[in-house]
Each structure stands twice: as C-alpha cells, then as structure tokens.
N, C-alpha and C positions, 0 to 999 in steps of 0.2 A: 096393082103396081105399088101403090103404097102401103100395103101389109110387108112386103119383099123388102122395100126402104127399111121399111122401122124396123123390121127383124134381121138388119143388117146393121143396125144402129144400135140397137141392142144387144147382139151378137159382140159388136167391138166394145159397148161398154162391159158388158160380163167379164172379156179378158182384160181391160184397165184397172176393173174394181180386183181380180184374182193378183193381177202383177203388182198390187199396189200390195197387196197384204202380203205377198210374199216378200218384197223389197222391205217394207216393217219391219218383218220376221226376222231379215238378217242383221237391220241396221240393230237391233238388237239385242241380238245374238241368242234368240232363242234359237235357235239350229233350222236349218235348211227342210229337215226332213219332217216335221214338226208342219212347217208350212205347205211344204211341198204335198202331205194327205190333206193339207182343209185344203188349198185350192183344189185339189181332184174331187173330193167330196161336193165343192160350189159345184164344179162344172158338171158332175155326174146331173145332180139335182137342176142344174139350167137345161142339162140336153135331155131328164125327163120328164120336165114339164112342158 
C-alpha cells in the first residue's frame, strides 16, 4: 500500500516539475515547442525508469 501512495505522489510531482518548465519556457519566450520536447523527453525517461 505504501509503495502505490508514493508512486502516486511521485507520479503528480513529475508532472508539476514538467508544467513548471514548460510555463518558464513561455513566460520567456523561448517558444513552446522547444519546451514542449524536453518535457516529453522528462516524462519518457520517468515512465522508463
């Protein structure tokens, strides 16, 4: 039960740290698309580890 907790806890922080770099990116103005491969690049690398 508590491995399920924290990897649900972990799970929401990976996308706060992703949305947070993207929101960066725009305030910015390095462009969208720019952020938009490193957050896919984060999440590829959280969902193969």
């Amino acid at each position: 039960m508590h491995k399920r907790v924290r990897a649900r806890v972990e799970h929401a922080l990976a996308h706060m740290k992703s949305w947070n770099i993207l929101r960066n990116c725009r305030r910015k103005g390095d462009g969208v698309w720019h952020a938009t491969l490193g957050v896919a690049q984060m999440r590829n690398l959280t969902i193969a580890a």
